[in-house]
Backbone and ligand atoms as CSV (ligand in chain L), in Angstrom:
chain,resi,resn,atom,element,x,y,z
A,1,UNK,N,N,72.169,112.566,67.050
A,1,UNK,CA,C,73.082,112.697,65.935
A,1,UNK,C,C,72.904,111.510,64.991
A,2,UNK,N,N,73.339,111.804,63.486
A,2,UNK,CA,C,73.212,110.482,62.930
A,2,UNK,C,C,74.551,110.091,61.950
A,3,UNK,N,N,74.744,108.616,62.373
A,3,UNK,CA,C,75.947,108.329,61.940
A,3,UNK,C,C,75.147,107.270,60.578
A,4,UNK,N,N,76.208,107.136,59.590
A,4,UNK,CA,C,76.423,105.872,58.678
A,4,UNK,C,C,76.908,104.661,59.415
A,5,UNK,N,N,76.462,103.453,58.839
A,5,UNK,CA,C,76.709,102.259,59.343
A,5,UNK,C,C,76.342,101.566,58.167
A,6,UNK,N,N,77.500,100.846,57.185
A,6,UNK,CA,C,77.234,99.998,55.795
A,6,UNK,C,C,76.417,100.594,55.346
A,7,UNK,N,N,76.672,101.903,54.892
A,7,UNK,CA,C,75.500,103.031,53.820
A,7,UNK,C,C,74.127,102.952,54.351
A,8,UNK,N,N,73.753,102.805,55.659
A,8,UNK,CA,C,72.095,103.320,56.245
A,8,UNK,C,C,72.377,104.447,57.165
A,9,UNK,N,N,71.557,105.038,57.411
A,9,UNK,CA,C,71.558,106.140,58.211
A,9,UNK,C,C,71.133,105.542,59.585
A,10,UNK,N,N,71.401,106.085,61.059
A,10,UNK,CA,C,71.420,105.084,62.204
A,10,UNK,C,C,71.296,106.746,63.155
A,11,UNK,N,N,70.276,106.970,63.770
A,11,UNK,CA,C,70.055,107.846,64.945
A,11,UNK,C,C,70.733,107.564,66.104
A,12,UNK,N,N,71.496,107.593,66.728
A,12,UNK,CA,C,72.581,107.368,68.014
A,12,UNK,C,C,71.932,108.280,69.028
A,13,UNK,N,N,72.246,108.195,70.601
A,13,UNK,CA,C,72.406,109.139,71.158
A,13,UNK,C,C,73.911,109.893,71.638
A,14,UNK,N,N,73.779,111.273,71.785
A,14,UNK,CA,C,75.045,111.329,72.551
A,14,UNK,C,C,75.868,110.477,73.314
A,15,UNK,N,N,77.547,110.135,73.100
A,15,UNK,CA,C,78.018,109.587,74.158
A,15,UNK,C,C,77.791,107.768,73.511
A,16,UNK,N,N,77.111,107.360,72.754
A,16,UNK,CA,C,77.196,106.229,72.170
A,16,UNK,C,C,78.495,105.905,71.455
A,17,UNK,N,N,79.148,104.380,71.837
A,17,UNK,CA,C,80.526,104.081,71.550
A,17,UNK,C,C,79.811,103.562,69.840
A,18,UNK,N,N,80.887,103.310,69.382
A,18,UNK,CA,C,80.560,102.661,67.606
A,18,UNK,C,C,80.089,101.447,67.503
A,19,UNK,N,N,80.886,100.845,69.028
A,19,UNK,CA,C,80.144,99.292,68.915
A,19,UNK,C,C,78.703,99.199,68.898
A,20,UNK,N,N,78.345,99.832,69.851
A,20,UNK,CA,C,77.028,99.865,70.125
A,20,UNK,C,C,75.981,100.513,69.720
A,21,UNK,N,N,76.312,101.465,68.615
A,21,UNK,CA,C,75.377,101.864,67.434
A,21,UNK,C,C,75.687,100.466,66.423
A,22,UNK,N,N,76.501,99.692,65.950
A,22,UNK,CA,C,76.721,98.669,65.310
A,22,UNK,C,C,75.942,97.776,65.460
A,23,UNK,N,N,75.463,97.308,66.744
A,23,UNK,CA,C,74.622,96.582,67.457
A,23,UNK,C,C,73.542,97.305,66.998
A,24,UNK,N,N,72.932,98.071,67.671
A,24,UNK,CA,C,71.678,98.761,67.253
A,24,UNK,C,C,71.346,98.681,65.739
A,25,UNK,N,N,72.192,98.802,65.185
A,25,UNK,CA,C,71.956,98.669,63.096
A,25,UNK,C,C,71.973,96.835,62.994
A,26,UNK,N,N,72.487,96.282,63.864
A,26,UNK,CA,C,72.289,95.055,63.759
A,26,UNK,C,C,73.271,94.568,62.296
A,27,UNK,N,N,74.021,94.898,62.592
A,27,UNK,CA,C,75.584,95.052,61.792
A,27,UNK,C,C,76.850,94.440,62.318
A,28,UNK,N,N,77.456,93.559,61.793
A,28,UNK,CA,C,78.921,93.114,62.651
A,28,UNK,C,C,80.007,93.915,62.392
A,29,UNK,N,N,80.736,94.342,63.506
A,29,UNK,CA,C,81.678,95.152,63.144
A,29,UNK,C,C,82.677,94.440,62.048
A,30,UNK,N,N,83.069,93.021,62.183
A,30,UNK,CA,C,83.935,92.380,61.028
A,30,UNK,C,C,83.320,91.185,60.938
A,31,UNK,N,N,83.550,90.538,59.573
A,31,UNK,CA,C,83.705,89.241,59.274
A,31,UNK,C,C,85.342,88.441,59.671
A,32,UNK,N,N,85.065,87.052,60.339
A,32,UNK,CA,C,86.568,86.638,60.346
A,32,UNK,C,C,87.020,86.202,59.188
A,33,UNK,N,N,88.191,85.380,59.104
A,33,UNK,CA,C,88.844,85.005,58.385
A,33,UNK,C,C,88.195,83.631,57.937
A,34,UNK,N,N,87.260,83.037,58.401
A,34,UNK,CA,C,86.376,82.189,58.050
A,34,UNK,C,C,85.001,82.210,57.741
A,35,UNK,N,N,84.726,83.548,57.624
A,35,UNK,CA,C,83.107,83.914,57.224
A,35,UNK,C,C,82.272,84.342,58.497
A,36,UNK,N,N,82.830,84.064,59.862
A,36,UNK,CA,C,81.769,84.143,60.987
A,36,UNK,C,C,81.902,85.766,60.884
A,37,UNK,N,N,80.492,86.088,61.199
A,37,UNK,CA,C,80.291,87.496,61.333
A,37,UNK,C,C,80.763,87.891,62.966
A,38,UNK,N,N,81.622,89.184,63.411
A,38,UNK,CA,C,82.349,89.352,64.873
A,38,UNK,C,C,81.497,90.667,65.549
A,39,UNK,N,N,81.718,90.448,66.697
A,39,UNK,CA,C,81.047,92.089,67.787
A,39,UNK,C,C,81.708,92.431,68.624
A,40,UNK,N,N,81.457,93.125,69.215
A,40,UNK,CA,C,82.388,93.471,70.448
A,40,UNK,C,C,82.383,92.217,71.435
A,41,UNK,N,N,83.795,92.045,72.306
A,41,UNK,CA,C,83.137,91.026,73.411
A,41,UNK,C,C,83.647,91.911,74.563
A,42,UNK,N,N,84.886,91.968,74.654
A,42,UNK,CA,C,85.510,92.644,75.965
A,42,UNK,C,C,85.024,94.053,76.385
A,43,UNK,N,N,84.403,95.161,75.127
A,43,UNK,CA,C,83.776,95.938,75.803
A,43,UNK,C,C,84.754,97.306,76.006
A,44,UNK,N,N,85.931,96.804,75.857
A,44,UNK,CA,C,87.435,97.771,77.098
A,44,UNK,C,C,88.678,97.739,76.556
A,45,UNK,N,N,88.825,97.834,74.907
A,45,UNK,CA,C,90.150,97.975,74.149
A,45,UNK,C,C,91.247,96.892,73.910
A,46,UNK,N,N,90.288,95.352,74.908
A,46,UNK,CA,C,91.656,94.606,74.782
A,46,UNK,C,C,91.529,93.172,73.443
A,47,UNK,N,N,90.471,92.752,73.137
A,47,UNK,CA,C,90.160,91.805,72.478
A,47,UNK,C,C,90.463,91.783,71.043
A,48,UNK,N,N,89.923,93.153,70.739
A,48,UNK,CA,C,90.340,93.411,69.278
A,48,UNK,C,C,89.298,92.689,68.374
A,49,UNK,N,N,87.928,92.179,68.370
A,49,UNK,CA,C,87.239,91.885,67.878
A,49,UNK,C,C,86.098,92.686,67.446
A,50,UNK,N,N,85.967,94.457,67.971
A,50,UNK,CA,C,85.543,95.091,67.183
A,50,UNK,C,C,85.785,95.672,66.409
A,51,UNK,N,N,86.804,95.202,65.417
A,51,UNK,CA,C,87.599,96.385,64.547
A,51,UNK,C,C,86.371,96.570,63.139
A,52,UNK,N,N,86.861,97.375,63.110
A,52,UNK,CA,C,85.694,98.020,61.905
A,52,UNK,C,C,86.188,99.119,61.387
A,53,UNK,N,N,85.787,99.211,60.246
A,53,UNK,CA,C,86.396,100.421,59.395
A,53,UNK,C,C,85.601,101.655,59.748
A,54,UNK,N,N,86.399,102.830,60.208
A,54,UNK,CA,C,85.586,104.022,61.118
A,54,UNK,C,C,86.318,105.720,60.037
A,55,UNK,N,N,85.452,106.143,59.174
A,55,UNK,CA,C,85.856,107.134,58.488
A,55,UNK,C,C,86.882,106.505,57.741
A,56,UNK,N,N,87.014,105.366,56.920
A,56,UNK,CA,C,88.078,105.055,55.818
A,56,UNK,C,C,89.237,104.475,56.430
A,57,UNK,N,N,89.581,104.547,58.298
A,57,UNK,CA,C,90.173,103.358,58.308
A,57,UNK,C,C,90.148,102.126,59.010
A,58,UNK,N,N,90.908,101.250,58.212
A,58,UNK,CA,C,90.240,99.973,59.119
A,58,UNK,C,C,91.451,100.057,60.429
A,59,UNK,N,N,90.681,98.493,60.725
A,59,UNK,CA,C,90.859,98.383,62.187
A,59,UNK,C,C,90.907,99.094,63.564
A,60,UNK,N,N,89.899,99.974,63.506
A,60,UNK,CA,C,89.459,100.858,64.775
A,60,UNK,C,C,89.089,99.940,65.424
A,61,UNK,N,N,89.598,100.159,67.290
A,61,UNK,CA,C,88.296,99.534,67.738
A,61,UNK,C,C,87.476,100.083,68.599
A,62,UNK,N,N,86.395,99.866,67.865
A,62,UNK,CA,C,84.891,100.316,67.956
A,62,UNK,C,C,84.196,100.383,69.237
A,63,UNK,N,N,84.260,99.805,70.062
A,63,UNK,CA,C,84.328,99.936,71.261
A,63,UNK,C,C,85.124,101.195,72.040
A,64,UNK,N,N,85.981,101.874,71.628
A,64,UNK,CA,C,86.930,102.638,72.255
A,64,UNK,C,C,86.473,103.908,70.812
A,65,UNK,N,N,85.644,103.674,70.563
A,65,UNK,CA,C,85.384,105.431,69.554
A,65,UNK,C,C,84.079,105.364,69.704
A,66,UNK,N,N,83.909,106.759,70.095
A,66,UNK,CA,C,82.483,107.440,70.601
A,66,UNK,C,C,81.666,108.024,69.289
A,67,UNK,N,N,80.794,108.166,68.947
A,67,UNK,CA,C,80.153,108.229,67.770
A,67,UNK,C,C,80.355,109.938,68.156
A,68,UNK,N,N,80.603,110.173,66.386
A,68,UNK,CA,C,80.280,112.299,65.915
A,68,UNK,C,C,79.273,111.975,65.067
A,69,UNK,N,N,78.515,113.072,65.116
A,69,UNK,CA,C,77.569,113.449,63.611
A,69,UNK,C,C,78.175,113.362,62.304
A,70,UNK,N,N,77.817,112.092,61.727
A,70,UNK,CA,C,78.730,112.491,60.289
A,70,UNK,C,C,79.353,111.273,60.411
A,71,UNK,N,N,79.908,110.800,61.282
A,71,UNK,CA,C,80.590,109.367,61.179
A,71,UNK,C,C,80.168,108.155,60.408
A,72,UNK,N,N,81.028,107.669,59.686
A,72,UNK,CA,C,80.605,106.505,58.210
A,72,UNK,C,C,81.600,105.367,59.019
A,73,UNK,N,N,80.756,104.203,59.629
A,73,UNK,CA,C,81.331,103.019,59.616
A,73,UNK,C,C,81.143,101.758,58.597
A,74,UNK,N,N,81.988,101.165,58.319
A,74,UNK,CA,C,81.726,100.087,57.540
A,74,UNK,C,C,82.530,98.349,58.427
A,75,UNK,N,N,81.552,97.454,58.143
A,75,UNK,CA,C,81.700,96.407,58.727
A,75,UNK,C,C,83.473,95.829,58.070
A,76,UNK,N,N,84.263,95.513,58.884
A,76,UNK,CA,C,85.230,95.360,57.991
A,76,UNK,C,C,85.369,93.465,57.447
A,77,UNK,N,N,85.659,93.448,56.337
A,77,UNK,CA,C,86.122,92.142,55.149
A,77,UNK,C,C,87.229,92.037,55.231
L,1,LIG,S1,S,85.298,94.797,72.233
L,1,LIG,FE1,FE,87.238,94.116,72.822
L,1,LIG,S2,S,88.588,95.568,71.965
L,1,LIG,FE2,FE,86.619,96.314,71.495
């Protein structure tokens, strides 16, 4: 299937979480509040450091949403 990731097109396989097509595009899911670019760390819904904008809204976290065909993520600012 192929998802958007910051307007490129990104081949996933089935069953791939958002973080980890994010990774694969070599994309941070957010910038902090000080410029450092962020990724997943915990992996498991609790950290909150993959939030990323997933179909228009922010703060998903990316880690806990499984990629569809058609899905537009954007790194969130
Ligand atoms: S990586 Fe920790 S909440 Fe997603």
């Amino acid at each position: 299937m192929t998802v958007t990731i910051n307007g490129r097109l990104l081949e996933v396989v089935a069953g791939t979480v958002v973080s980890a097509a994010m990774l694969q595009a070599g994309e941070p899911c957010r910038i902090s509040v000080s410029g450092e670019p962020r990724t997943a760390m915990c992996g498991m819904g609790i950290c909150f450091e993959c939030r990323a904008v997933v179909n228009g809204v922010a703060h998903r976290r990316t880690c806990q949403f499984v990629c569809a065909d058609g899905l537009r993520v954007e790194t969130m600012r």
